[in-house]
C-alpha positions as a Markdown table, in Angstrom:
| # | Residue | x | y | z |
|---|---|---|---|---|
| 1 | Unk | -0.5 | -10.1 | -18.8 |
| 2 | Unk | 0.8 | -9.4 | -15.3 |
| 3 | Unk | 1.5 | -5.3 | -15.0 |
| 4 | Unk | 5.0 | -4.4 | -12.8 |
| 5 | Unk | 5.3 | -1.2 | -10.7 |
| 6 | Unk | 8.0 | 0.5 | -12.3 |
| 7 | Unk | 9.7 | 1.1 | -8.9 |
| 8 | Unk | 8.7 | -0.6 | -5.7 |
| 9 | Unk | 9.5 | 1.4 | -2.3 |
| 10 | Unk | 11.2 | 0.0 | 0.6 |
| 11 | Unk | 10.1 | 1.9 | 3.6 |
| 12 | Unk | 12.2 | -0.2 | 5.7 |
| 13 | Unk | 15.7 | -0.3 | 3.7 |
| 14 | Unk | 18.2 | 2.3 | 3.5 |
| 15 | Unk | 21.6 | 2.4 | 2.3 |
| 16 | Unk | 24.2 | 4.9 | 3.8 |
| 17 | Unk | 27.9 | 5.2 | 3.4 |
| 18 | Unk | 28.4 | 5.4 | 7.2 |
| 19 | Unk | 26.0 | 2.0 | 7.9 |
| 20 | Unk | 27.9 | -1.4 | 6.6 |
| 21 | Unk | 29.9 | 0.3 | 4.2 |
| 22 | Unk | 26.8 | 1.8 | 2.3 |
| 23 | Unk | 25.1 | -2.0 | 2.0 |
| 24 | Unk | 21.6 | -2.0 | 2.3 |
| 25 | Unk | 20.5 | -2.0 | 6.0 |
| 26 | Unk | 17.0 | -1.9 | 8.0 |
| 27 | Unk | 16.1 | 1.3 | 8.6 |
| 28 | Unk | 17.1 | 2.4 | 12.1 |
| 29 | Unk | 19.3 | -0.5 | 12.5 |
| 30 | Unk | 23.0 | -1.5 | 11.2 |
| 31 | Unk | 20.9 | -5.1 | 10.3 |
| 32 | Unk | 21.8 | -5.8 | 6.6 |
| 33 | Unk | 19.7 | -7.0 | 4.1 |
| 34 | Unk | 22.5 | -9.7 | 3.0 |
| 35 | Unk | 22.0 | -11.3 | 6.9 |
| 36 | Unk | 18.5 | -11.1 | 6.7 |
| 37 | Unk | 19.2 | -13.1 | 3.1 |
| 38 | Unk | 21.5 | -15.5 | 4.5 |
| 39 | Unk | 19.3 | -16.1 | 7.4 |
| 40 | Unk | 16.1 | -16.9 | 5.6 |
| 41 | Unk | 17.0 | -18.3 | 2.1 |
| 42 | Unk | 20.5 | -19.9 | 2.7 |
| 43 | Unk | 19.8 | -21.1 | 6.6 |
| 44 | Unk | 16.2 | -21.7 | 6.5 |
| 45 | Unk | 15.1 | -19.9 | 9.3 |
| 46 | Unk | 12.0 | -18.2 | 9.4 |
| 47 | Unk | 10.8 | -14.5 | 9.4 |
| 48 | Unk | 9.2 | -15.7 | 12.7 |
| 49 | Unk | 11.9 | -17.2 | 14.2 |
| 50 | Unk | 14.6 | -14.5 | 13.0 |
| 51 | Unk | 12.3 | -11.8 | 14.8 |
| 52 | Unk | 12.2 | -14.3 | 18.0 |
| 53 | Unk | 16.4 | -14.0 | 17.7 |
| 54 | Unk | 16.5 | -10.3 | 16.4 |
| 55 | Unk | 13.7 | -9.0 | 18.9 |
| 56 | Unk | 15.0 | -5.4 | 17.5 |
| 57 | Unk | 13.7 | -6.7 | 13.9 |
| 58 | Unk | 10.0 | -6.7 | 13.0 |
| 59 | Unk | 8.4 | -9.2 | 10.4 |
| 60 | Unk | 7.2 | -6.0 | 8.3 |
| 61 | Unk | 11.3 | -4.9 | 8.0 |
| 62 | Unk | 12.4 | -9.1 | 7.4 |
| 63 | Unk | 9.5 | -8.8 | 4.5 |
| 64 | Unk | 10.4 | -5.3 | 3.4 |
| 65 | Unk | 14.4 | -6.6 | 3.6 |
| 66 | Unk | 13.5 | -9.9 | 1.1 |
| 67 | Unk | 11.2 | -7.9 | -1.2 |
| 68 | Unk | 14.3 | -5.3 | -2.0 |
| 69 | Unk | 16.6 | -9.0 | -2.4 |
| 70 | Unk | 14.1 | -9.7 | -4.7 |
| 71 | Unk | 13.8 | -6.4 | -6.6 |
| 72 | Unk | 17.6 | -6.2 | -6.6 |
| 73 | Unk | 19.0 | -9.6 | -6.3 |
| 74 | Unk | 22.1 | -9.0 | -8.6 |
| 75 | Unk | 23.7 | -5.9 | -6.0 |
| 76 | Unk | 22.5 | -8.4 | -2.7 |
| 77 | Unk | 23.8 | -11.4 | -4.1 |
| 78 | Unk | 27.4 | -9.3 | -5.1 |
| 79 | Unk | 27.1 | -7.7 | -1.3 |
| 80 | Unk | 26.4 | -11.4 | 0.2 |
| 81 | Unk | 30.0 | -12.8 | -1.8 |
| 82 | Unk | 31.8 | -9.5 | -1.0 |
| 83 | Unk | 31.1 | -10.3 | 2.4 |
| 84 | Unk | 31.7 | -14.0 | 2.8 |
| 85 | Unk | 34.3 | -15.1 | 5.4 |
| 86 | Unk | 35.7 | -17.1 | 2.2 |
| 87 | Unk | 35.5 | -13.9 | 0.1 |
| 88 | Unk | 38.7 | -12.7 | -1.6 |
| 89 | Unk | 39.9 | -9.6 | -3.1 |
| 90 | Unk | 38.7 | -9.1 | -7.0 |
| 91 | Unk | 42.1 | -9.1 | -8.7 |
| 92 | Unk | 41.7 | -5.8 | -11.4 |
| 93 | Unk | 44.6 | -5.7 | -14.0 |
């Protein structure tokens, strides 16, 4: 049976109120983890090819950026459809 760390560290994300309203961003950039998402998973375009387009972006911070998608999918997939150009405000009674 496969053993799971209990909590993985990101050396590479952050998240800061100031930075992209507090959504996870690279480290030492305002590059969020949702773009890095949408780039990759929904466009198809490759670590390698985002770093070619991003030259500021390594491939350690697009790997560190899809391993905290994967370790916290639910809060990157909610960031990626708050922040869809179609997105529209959550209607609370």
């Amino acid at each position: 049976m496969a053993k799971f760390a209990k909590s993985t560290e990101h050396p590479y994300i952050i998240s800061q109120a100031e930075f992209c309203g507090g959504s996870p961003v690279i480290k030492g950039t305002k590059f969020p983890v949702r773009s890095v998402v949408n780039y990759v998973l929904h466009q198809g375009i490759s670590p390698e090819e985002l770093v070619k387009e991003f030259s500021h972006l390594t491939l350690a911070q697009i790997y560190d950026a899809l391993s905290f998608y994967y370790d916290n999918k639910e809060l990157i997939d909610k960031d990626i459809r708050d922040n869809s150009a179609n997105a529209t405000p959550e209607i609370t009674g």
